[in-house]
ROZA-604314 format. One record per residue (C-alpha): y, x, z; residue number from 1. Coordinates in pm, whole numbers, plus 50000, padded with zeros to 5 digits. Layout:
BEGIN
     yy     xx     zz  resi
      Y      X      Z   NUM
...
This chain:
BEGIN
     yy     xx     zz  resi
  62501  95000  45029     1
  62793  95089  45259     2
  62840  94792  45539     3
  63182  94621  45471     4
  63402  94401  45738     5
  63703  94223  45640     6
  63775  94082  45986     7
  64145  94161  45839     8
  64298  94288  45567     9
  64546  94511  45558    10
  64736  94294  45263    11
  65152  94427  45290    12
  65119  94486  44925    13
  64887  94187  44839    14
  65034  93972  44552    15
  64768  93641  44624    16
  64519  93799  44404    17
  64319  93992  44651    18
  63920  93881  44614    19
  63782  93746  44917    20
  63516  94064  44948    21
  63717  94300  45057    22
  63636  94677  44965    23
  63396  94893  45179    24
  63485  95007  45513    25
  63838  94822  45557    26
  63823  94752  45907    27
  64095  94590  46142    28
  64386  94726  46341    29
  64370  94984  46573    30
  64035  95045  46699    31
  63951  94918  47055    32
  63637  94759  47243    33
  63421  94930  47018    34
  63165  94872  47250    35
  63211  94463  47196    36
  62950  94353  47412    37
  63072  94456  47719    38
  63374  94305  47640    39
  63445  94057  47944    40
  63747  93884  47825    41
  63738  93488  47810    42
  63759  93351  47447    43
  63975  93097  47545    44
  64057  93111  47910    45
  64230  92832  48015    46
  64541  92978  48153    47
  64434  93341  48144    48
  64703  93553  48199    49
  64597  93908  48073    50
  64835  94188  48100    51
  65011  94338  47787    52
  64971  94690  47705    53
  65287  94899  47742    54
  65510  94880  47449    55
  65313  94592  47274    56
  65530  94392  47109    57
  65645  94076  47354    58
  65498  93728  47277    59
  65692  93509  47178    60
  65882  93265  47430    61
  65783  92935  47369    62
  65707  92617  47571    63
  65513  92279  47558    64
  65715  92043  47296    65
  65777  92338  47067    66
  65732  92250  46733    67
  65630  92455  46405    68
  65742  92367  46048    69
  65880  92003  46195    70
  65489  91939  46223    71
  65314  92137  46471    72
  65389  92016  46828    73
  65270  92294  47080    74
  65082  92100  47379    75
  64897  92384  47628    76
  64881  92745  47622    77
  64533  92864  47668    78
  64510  93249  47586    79
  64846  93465  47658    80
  64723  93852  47565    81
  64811  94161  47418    82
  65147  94014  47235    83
  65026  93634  47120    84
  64937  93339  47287    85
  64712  93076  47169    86
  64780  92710  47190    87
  64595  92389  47169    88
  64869  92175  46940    89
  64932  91799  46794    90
  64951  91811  46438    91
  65210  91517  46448    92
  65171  91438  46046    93
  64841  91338  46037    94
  64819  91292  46414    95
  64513  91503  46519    96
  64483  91784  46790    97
  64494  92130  46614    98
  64459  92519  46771    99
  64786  92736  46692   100
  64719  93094  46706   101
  65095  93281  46770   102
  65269  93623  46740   103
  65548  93810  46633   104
  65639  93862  46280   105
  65685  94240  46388   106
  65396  94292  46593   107
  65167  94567  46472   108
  64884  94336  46378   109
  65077  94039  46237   110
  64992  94114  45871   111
  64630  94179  45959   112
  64617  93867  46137   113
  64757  93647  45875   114
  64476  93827  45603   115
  64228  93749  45811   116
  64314  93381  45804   117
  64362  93367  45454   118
  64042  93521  45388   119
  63811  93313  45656   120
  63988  93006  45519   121
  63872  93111  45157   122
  63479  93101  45292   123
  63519  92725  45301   124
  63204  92718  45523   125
  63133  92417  45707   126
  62957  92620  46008   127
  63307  92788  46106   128
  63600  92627  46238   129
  63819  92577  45974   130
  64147  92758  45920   131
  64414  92476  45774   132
  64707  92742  45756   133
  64856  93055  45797   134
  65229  93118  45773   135
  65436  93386  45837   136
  65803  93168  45950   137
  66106  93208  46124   138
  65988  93600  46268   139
  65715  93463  46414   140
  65328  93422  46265   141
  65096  93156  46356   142
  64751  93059  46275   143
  64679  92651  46240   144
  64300  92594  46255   145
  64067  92269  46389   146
  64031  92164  46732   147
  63674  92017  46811   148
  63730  91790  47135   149
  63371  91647  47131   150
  63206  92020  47117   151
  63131  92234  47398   152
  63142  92595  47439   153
  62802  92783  47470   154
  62936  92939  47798   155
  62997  92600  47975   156
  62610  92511  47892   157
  62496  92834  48015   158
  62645  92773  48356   159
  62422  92423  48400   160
  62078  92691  48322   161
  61894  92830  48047   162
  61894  92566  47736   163
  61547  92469  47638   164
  61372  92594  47386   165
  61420  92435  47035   166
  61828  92416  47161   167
  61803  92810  47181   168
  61616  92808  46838   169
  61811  92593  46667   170
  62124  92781  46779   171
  62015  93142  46701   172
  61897  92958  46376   173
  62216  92804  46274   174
  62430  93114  46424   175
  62201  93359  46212   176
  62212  93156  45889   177
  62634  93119  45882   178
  62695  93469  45974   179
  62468  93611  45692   180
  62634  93420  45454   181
  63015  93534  45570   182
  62879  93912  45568   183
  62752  93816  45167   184
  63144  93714  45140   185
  63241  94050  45322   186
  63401  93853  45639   187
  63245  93973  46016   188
  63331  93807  46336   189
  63320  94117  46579   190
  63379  93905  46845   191
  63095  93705  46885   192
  63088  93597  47231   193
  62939  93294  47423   194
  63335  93095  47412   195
  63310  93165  47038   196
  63018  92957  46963   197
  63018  92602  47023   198
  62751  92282  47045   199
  62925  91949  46886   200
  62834  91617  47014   201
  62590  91567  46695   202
  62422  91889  46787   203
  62541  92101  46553   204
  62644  92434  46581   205
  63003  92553  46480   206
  63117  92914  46527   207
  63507  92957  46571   208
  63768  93283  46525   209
  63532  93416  46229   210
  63747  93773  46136   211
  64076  93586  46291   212
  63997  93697  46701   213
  63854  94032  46576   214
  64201  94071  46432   215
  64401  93942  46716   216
  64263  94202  46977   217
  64231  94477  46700   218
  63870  94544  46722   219
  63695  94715  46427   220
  63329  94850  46375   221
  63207  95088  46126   222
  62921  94883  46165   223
  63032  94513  46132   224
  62660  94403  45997   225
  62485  94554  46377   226
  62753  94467  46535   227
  62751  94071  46460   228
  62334  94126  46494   229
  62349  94250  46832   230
  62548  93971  46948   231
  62373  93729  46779   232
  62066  93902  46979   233
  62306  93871  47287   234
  62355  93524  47229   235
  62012  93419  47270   236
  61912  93657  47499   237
  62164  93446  47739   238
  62032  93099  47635   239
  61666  93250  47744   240
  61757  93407  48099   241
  62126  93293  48206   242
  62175  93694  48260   243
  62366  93907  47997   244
  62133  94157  47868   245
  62380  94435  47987   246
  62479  94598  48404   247
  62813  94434  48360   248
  62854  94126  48436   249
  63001  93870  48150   250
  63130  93567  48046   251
  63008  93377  48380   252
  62688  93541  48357   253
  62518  93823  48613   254
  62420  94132  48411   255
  62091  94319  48435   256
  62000  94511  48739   257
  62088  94856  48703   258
  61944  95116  48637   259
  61629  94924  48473   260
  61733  94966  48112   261
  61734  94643  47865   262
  61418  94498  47936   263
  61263  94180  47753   264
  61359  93807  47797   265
  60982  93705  47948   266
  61012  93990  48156   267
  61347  93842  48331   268
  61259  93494  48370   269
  60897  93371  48338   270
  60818  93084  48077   271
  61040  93209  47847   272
  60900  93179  47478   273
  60752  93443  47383   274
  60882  93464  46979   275
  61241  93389  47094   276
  61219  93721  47325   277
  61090  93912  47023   278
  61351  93843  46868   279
  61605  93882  47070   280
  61460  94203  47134   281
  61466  94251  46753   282
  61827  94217  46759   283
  61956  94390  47068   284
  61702  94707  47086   285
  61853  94863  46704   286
  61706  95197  46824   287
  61339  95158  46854   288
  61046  94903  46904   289
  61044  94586  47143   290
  60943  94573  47456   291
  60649  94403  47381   292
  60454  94521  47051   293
  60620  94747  46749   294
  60818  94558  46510   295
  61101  94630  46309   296
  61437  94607  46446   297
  61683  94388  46278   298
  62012  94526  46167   299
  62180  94266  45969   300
  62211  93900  46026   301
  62020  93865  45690   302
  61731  94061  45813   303
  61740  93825  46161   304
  61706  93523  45917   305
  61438  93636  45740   306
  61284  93732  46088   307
  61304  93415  46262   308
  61155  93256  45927   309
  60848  93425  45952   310
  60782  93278  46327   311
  60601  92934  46369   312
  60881  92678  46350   313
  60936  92578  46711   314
  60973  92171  46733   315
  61186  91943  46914   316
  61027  91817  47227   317
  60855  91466  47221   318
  61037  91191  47338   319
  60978  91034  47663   320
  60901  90672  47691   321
  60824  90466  48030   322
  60564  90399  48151   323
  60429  90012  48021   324
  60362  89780  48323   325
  60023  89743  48439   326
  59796  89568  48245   327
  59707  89211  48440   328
  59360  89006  48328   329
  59380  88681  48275   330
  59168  88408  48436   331
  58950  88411  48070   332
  58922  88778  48049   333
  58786  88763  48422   334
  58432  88617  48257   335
  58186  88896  48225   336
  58151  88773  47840   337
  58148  89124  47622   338
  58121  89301  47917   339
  57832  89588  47942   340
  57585  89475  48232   341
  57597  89699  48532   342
  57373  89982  48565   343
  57089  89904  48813   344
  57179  90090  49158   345
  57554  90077  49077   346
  57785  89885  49335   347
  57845  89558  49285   348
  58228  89439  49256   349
  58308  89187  49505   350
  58431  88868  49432   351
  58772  88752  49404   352
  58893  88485  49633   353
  58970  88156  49553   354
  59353  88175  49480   355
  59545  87935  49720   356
  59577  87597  49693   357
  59244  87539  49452   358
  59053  87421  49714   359
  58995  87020  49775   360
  59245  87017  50065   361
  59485  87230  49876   362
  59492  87004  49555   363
  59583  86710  49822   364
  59886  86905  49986   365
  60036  86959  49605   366
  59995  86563  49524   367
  60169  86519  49860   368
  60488  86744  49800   369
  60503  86633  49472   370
  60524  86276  49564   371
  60768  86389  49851   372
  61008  86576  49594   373
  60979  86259  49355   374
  61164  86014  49664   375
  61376  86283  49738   376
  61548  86285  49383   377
  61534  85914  49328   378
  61707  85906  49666   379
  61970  86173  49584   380
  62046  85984  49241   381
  62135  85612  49397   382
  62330  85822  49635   383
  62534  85975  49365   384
  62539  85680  49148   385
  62648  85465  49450   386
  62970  85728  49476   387
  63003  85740  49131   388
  63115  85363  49187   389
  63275  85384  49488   390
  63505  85667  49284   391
  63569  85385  49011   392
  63720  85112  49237   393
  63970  85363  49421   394
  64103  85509  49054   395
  64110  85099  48957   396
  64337  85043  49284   397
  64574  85326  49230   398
  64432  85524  49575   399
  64487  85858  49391   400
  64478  86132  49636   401
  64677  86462  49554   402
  64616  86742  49815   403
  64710  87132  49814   404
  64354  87222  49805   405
  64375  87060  49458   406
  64704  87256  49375   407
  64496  87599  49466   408
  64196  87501  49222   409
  64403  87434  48943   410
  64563  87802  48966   411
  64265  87979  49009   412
  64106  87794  48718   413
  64400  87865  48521   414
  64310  88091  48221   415
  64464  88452  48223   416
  64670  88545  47904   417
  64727  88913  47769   418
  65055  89109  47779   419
  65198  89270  47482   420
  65359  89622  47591   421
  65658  89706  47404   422
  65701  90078  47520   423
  65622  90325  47783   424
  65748  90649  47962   425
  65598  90900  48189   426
  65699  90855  48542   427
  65762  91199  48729   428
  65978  91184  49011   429
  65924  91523  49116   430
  66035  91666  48734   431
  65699  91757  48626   432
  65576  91586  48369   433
  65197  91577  48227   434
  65218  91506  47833   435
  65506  91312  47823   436
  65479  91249  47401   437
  65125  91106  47466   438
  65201  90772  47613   439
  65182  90575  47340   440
  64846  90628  47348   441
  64727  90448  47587   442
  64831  90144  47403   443
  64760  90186  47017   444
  64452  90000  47028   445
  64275  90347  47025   446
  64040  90428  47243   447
  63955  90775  47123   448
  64295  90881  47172   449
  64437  90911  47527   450
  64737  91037  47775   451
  64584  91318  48070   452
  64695  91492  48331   453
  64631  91865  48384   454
  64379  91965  48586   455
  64413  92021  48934   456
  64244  92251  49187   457
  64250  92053  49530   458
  64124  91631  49510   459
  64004  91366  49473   460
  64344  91298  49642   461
  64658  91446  49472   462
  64873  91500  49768   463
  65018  91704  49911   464
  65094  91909  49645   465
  65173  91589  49412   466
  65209  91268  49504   467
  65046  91141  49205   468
  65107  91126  48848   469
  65150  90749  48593   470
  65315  90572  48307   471
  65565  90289  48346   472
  65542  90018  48081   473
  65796  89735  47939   474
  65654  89432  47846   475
  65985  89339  47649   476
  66076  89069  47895   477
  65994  88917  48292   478
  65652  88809  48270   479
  65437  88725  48551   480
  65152  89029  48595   481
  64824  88921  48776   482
  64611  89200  48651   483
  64580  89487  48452   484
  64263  89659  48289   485
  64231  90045  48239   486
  64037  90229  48022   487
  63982  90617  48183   488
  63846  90898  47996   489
  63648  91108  48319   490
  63387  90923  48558   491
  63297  91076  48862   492
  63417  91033  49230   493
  63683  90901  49229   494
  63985  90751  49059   495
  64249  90557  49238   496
  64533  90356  49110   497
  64856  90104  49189   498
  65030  89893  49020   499
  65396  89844  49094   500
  65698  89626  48964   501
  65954  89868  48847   502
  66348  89811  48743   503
  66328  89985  48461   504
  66138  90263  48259   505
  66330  90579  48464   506
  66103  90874  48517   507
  66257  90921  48879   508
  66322  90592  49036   509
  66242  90558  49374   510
  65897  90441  49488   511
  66015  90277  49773   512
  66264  90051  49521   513
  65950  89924  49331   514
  65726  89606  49423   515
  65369  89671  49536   516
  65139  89458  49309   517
  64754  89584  49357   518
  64563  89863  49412   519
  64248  89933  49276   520
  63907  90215  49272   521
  63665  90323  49068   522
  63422  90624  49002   523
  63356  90500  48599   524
  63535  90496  48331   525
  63638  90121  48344   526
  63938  90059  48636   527
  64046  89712  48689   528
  64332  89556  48928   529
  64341  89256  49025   530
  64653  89093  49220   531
  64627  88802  49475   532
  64911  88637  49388   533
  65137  88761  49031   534
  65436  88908  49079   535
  65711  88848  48760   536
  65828  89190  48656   537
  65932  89315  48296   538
  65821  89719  48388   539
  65503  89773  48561   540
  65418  90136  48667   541
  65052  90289  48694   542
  65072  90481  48956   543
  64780  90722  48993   544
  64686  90899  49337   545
  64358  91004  49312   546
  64152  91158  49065   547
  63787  91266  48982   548
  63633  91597  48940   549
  63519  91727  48591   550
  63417  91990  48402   551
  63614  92219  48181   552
  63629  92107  47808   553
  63838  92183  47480   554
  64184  92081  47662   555
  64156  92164  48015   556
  63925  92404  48256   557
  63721  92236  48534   558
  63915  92064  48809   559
  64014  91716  48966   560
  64227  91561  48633   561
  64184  91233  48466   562
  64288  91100  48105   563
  64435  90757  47998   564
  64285  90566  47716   565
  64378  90220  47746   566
  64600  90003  47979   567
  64582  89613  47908   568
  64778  89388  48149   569
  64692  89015  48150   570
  64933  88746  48330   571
C-alpha cells in the first residue's frame, strides 16, 4: 500500500465534506528540507528572526495587544519566518494562554495551512496539542491551538544531559504509539524535531504542530511513514548520547564526528542501554542491519511499536529512601539473654563503663542539686508572690505609671490588618511596558496566574539598561501600609524589591516624587517587606530592580526575568 501524508490538504475546492484520510500521495506545499533531519531551525525560537525568501509573501504587521475575532489577544511573538509569525496569545473569553499560528490570506500556503488544521483537529488525539480553531478572517489566516505552560520542551532537557533510561523509553514509547495512530488517520508530522515534542509536569508526553508546522515551512516527503520513523529514531538517539546522530550540528546538540558514518548509541557514550540503541538503530539505519547484530529495520512508526514491544519492558527506577538512624540497644537488650555464646578463642568484648553519675558518689551529687534546685524555686516564687503584692497596693493607691516604653509595646503588639486593592497599572517611566493587561493578576486570588517581565540578558541587577520594572496599586483610599507580601513565580539568586508611596496610578511619575517605604530580598519564591514605621498612602508602587536567572520555558527563553503572582499589603 502506497504511503499517504496529509500534513496539508490542498482543500480550495473542499465543501466540509473532505474525509480526514486524505488520498495517497497528497503531500504539502512546495517541496523543501526534504532532507528534514538536518533541518536546524528552532521550533519555536524565542525571538528568532529568520530571513524571508525573496518574493514570499510579507507577514503580516501586527503587535502585542492585537486582538483576533474580539477574543484572541496577541501577547509575544516567538517564530517570525518565511511569511507568518507565531504567537503565544490570551484567549480573553475563557481566560487561558493559547498559541496563534499567523499568515496572509494570500500567501501561497495559506489554504494548505488552514487544511492541515482542520484535519489534525479532526484526530481528536489526546497525545497532540490540540488545535481549537482555524479561520481564514479579515485577509489574514491564523491557527488557535493549546498552550502547555507546565510542559517542557525535549530540547531544554537535553541541554541538562542524557535523560535516564525508562524517561527515554517511555518517551520513544509514547512518541511511537501517537504517531502510528495519526499515520492510520493519514496525518504525518514531517517535522518532528526535539522543540516539537514536549514532557508535561505529570510526565506525560504531548507532541505539538502534528501536519500544521510541516505545512507552515512547506515540507513534503514521498515518504511521510520513514520520514516520521527516522525522527522518531532521531529522537531517542539524542535522549541516549546528547549528540545528534548526524555531522551537523542541531537543535543545541553537537553532531557526530565526521567522517565516521552513523555509528550506534553504546558506541558514543558508554552505559547506554543496550535495547534502546537497537532500536534507535532500527529506526535511523532504513538501509541495512544495526550496528550491532542483523535485525530488521523499521520503516513505519507501526513497525517501531511493534519493535519496542517485543523488548523486555524497561522499569522505572526504585525509589530512594534514607537511610534509618542507627539502631541503639537498650540497657535490657545489653543482657547476653538469647545471645549465642562466644566461640572459644574468639575476642572477648570489653565491658562498658559505668555511665556517669551511677556510682555511690554520683547518686549523692544528684540528691544534692536536686535539693539545691528545690530552694531555688521556692525562693523565686515568694519573690514573685511578694511583687505580685507590692503591684496590688500601688494600683489600690492610684500610682499608675504610663511611660513611652509602654506606648512602643502597645504598637508593636498591635495586630496587622489586610489591604483590599481596588486596581492596578503598570508603571514604566521609560515607555516600555512588560504585559501591561496582566496586572490584575497579581491580585485575583490566583496564584497560578501571574504578571512577568521579559527576559533579560544582563542581571541580577536591571540597570543600566532599565532601571527596573513594577505595578502601582490603589487601595481605594489613604490607608496606613506597614508591609506587603509577594508571591514570585522564579527562585534563584536574586530578586529585589521597593515599596514606594505614589500620588497616583501614572505609568511615568517621577521616582523621586514618591515616598520610600521598604525594601526587601529574596532568592525564593516568597518576598516579604516589612516597614519600620507605616507610611499612609492610597497608591503603593512595587518597584522591582533586581531579578533572578532562569531557564527558558513556554513564554520566555532563558535569561534574568521574574513573574508576579500575588501582592498582599497588610497595614
Amino acid at each position: 500500500m502506497a504511503e499517504r501524508s496529509t500534513a496539508a490538504v490542498d482543500v480550495a475546492d473542499s465543501s466540509g465534506d473532505e474525509p480526514l484520510t486524505a488520498k495517497a500521495d497528497q503531500s504539502t506545499a512546495d517541496g523543501v528540507a526534504q532532507n528534514r533531519e538536518r533541518d536546524t531551525e528552532s521550533e519555536e525560537a524565542q525571538g528568532s528572526g529568520g530571513n524571508e525568501n525573496p518574493g514570499r509573501t510579507s507577514p503580516p504587521e501586527l503587535h502585542s495587544g492585537h486582538k483576533l475575532a474580539r477574543r484572541y489577544r496577541l501577547e509575544e511573538c516567538v517564530t517570525r519566518l518565511d511569511g507568518f509569525s507565531s504567537w503565544r496569545a490570551v484567549d480573553e473569553k475563557l481566560r487561558r494562554a493559547v498559541g496563534v499560528h499567523l499568515l496572509p490570506a494570500d500567501h501561497p500556503r495559506a489554504r494548505s495551512v488552514l487544511a492541515a488544521a482542520r484535519s489534525s483537529a479532526l484526530l481528536g488525539d489526546p497525545r497532540f496539542v490540540q488545535v481549537l480553531d482555524a479561520v481564514e478572517e479579515n485577509d489574514l489566516v491564523y491557527v488557535v491551538h493549546e498552550w502547555l505552560p507546565d510542559a517542557t520542551e525535549l530540547t531544554t532537557l537535553l541541554a541538562a544531559g542524557t535523560l535516564e533510561v525508562h524517561e527515554a523509553y517511555q518517551m520513544v514509547s509514547q512518541v511511537s504509539s501517537a504517531m502510528a495512530a495519526a499515520h492510520r488517520e493519514g496525518l504525518a508530522h514531517l517535522k518532528l524535531t526535539p522543540g516539537a515534542v514536549l514532557r508535561t509536569s505529570s510526565g506525560q508526553w504531548r507532541i505539538r504542530g502534528l501536519a500544521v508546522n510541516a505545512a507552515l515551512r512547506g515540507i513534503t516527503s514521498d515518504t511521510p511513514q520513514r520520514t516520521d520513523t527516522e525522527a522518531i529514531g532521531a529522537l531517542l538517539y539524542a535522549t541516549l548520547t546528547q549528540r545528534w546522530p548526524y555531522e551537523d550540528d542541531a537543535y543545541g546538540l553537537s553532531g557526530l564526528p565526521k567522517g565516521v558514518g552513523l555509528i550506534a548509541p553504546d558506541q558514543v557514550r558508554a552505559g547506554v542501554h543496550r535495547g534502546l540503541s537497537e532500536l534507535a538503530m532500527r529506526a535511523l539505519a532504513n538501509d541495512g542491519a544495526t550496528a550491532s547484530r542483523q535485525e530488521p529495520p523499521c520503516t513505519t512508526p507501526e513497525e517501531l511499536v511493534k519493535a519496542i514491544g517485543e523488548m523486555p519492558r524497561i522499569r522505572p527506577p526504585e525509589p530512594t529512601f534514607a537511610a534509618p538512624p542507627e539502631y541503639q540497644r537498650t540497657t535490657y537488650q545489653q543482657g547476653n539473654y538469647g545471645r549465642p555464646a562466644p566461640h572459644p578463642g574468639s575476642p572477648q568484648a570489653m565491658p562498658a563503663p559505668i555511665p556517669p553519675l551511677q556510682t555511690r558518689t554520683g547518686r549523692a551529687l544528684k540528691w544534692a542539686v536536686s535539693a539545691l534546685l528545690i530552694a531555688a524555686l521556692g525562693l523565686g516564687s515568694w519573690q514573685l508572690a511578694d511583687a505580685l503584692m507590692d503591684h496590688g497596693k500601688s494600683d489600690e493607691t492610684g500610682d499608675t505609671q504610663i511611660t513611652d516604653d509602654n506606648d512602643k509595646s502597645s504598637d508593636k503588639t498591635k495586630p496587622a490588618r489586610p489591604l483590599t486593592i481596588q486596581s492596578a497599572a503598570e508603571y514604566y517611566p521609560d515607555g516600555k511596558p512588560q504585559h501591561a493587561n496582566d496586572v490584575g493578576l497579581t491580585y485575583d486570588k490566583d496564584s497560578s496566574t501571574y504578571w512577568r517581565t521579559y527576559s533579560y540578558r544582563g542581571g541580577p541587577k536591571l540597570a543600566p539598561f532599565k532601571q527596573g520594572v513594577g505595578i502601582v496599586y490603589d487601595l481605594g483610599s489613604e490607608k496606613e501600609v506597614s508591609a506587603a507580601s509577594i508571591g514570585l513565580y522564579y527562585a534563584g539568586d536574586h530578586t529585589t524589591a521597593t515599596l514606594y508611596a505614589a500620588n497616583s496610578l501614572s505609568n511615568s511619575a517621577s521616582l523621586g516624587s514618591m515616598t520610600k517605604i521598604a525594601t526587601g530580598t529574596t532568592s525564593t519564591t516568597d518576598l516579604r517587606i516589612a516597614a519600620k514605621k507605616a507610611v499612609k498612602t492610597r497608591y503603593v508602587l512595587v518597584w522591582i530592580t533586581e531579578v533572578p536567572k532562569a531557564a527558558g520555558d513556554q513564554f520566555s527563553g532563558a535569561g534574568y526575568k521574574q513573574a508576579i503572582t500575588d501582592v498582599k499589603f497588610t497595614g
